[in-house]
C-alpha positions as CSV (number, residue, x, y, z in Angstrom):
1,X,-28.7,-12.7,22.6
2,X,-28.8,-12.6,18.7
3,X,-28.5,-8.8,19.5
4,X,-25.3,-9.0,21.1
5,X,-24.1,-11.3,18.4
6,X,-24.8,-8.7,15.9
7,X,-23.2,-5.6,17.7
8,X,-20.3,-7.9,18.6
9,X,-19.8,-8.5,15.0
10,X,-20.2,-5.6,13.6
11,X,-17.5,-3.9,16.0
12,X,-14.9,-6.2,14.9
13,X,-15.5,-5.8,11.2
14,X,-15.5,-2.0,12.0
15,X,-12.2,-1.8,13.5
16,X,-10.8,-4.0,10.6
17,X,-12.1,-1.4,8.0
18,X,-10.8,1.5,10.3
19,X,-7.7,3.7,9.4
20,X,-5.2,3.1,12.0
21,X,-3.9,6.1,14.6
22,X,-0.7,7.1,14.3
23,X,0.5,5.7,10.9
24,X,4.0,7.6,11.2
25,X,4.6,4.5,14.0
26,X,4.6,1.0,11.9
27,X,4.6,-0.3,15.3
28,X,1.8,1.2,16.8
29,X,0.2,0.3,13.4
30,X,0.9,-3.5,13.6
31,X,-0.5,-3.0,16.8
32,X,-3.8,-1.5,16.4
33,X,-4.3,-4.3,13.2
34,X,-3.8,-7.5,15.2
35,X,-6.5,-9.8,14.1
36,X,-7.6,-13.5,14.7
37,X,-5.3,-14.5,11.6
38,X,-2.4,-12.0,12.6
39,X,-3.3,-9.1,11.3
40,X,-1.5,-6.5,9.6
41,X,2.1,-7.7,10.5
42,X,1.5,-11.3,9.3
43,X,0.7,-10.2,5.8
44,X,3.5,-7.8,5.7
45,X,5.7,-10.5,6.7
46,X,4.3,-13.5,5.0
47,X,4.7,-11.2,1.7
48,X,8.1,-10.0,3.0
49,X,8.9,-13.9,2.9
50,X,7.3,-14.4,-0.8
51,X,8.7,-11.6,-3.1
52,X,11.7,-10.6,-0.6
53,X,10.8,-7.2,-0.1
54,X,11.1,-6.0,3.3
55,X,8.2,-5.2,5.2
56,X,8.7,-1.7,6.3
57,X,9.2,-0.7,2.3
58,X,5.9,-2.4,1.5
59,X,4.3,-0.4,4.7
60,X,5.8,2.9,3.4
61,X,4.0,2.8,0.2
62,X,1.3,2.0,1.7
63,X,1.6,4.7,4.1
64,X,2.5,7.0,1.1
65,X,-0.1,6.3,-1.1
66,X,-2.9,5.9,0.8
67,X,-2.0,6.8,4.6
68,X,-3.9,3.0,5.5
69,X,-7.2,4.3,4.1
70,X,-9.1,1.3,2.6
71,X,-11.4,3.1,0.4
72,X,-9.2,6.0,-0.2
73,X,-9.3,7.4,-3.9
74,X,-8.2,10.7,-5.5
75,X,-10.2,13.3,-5.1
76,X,-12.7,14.7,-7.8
77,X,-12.0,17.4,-10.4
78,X,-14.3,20.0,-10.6
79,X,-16.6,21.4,-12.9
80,X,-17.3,24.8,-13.4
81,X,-15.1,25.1,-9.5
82,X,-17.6,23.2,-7.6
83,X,-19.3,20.4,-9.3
84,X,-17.9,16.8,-8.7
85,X,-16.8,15.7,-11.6
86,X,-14.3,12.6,-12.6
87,X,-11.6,10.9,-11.0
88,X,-8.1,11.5,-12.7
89,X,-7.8,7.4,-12.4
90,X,-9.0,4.8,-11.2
91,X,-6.7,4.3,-8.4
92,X,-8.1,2.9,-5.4
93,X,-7.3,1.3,-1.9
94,X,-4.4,0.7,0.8
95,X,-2.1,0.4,-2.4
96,X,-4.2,2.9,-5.2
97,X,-3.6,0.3,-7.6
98,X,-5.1,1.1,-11.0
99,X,-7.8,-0.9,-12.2
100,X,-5.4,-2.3,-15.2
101,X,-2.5,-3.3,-13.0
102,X,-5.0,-4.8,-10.5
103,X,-6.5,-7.5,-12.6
104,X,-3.2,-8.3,-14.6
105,X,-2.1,-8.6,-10.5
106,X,-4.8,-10.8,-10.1
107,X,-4.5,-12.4,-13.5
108,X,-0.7,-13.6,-12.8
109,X,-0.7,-14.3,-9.1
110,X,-4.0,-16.6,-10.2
111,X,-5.6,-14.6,-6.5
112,X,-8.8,-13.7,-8.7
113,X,-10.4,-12.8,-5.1
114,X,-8.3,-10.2,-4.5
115,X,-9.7,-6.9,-3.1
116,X,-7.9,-3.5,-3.2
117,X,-9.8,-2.7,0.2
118,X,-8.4,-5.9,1.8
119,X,-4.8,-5.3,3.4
120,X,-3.4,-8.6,3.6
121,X,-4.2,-8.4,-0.6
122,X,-3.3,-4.9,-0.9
123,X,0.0,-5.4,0.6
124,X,1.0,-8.5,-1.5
125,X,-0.1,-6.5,-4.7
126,X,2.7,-3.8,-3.5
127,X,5.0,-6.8,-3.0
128,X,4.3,-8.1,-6.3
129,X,4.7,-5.0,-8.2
130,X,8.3,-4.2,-6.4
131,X,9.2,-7.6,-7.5
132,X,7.9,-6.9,-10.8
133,X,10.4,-3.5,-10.6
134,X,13.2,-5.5,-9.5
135,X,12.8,-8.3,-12.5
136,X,11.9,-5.4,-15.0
137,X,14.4,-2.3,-13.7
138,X,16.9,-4.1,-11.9
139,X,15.7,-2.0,-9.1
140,X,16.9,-3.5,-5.7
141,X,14.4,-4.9,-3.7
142,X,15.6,-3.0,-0.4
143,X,15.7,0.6,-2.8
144,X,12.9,2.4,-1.5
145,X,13.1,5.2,-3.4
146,X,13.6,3.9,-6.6
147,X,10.8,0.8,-6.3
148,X,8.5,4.2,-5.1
149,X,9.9,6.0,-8.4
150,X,8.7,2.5,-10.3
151,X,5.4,2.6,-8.4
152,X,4.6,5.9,-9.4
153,X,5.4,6.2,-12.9
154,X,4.7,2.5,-14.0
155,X,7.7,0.4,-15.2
156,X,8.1,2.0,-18.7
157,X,7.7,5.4,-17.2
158,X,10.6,4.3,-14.9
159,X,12.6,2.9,-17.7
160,X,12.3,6.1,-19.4
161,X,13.4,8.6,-16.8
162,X,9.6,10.1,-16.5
163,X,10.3,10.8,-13.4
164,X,13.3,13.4,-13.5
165,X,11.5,15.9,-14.6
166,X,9.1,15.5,-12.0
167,X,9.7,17.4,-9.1
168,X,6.4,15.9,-7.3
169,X,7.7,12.7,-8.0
170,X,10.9,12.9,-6.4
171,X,9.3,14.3,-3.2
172,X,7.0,11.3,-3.3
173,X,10.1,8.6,-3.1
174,X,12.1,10.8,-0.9
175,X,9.3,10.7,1.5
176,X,8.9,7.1,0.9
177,X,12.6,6.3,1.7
178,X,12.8,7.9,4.6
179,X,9.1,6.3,5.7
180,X,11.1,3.1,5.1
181,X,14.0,3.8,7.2
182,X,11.8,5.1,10.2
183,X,9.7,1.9,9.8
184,X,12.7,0.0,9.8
185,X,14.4,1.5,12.7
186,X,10.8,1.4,14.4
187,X,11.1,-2.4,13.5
188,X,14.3,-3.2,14.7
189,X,13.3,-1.5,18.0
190,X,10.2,-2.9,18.4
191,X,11.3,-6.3,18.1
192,X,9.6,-6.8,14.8
């Protein structure tokens, strides 16, 4: 019996932890993440609710930075071509917040038990920091592209333009608007 217990267990934590199936459908997402608190779509909405962002531009960063991979990280330089070597940052999670931004996230929402490898935190750190763009930029909350441009390059790189010189950057937010606008339409069509 104690057996089955364990297996049972261990299942459900393992298909909490796992990367969802077709992450270009938010839907199909929200889906695959119900949990016994609500899952994905509940802490999409509930932050939705707090900061006023809408839920399908907090799940397209996500999907953007770290295509709903809770451990993801950037890959390793090399040394000498095929050593593994260091990190270019210390970005990691669903939202590949930096260590820095993380705690003063955690320092000012007072949520010191906050794990980048948790959605229903990762997600309301993504809320907080478009918030943060909105109060510090004067970005709209509903501009996906820009709060992406904000994400990306930090809100003094935003407020000094670091981003129009950057072509990768610009791809980055494009893609991110228009993973918005599909999750929104998605959304809307879903009933969500």
């Amino acid at each position: 019996m104690r057996a089955v217990v364990l297996l049972s267990l261990s299942l459900v934590l393992s298909a909490c932890a796992s990367t969802p199936a077709r992450i270009n459908n938010v839907c199909s997402v929200f889906d695959q993440k119900q949990g016994v608190l609500g899952g994905w779509y509940s802490a999409a909405k509930r932050t939705e609710r707090q900061y006023g962002v809408p839920a399908s531009v907090l799940m397209a960063t996500i999907r953007i930075e770290s295509g709903f991979r809770s451990t993801a990280r950037p890959p390793r330089s090399k040394l000498l071509g095929f050593i593994p070597w260091k990190r270019p940052s210390s970005a990691y999670g669903y939202s590949q917040a930096l260590d820095g931004t993380w705690d003063r996230y955690r320092r000012e929402t007072g949520n010191w038990s906050a794990r980048r490898s948790s959605f229903s935190d990762a997600v309301n750190f993504v809320g907080w920091y478009h918030y943060t763009s909105n109060r510090k930029n004067g970005i709209a909350l509903n501009d996906a592209y820009n709060l992406y441009l904000a994400y990306y390059a930090g809100h003094a790189g935003y407020s000094r333009g670091a981003w129009r010189n950057n072509p990768q950057m610009q791809k980055s937010a494009r893609n991110a608007a228009r993973m918005a606008d599909s999750y929104s339409e998605q959304m809307r069509r879903c009933g969500r």
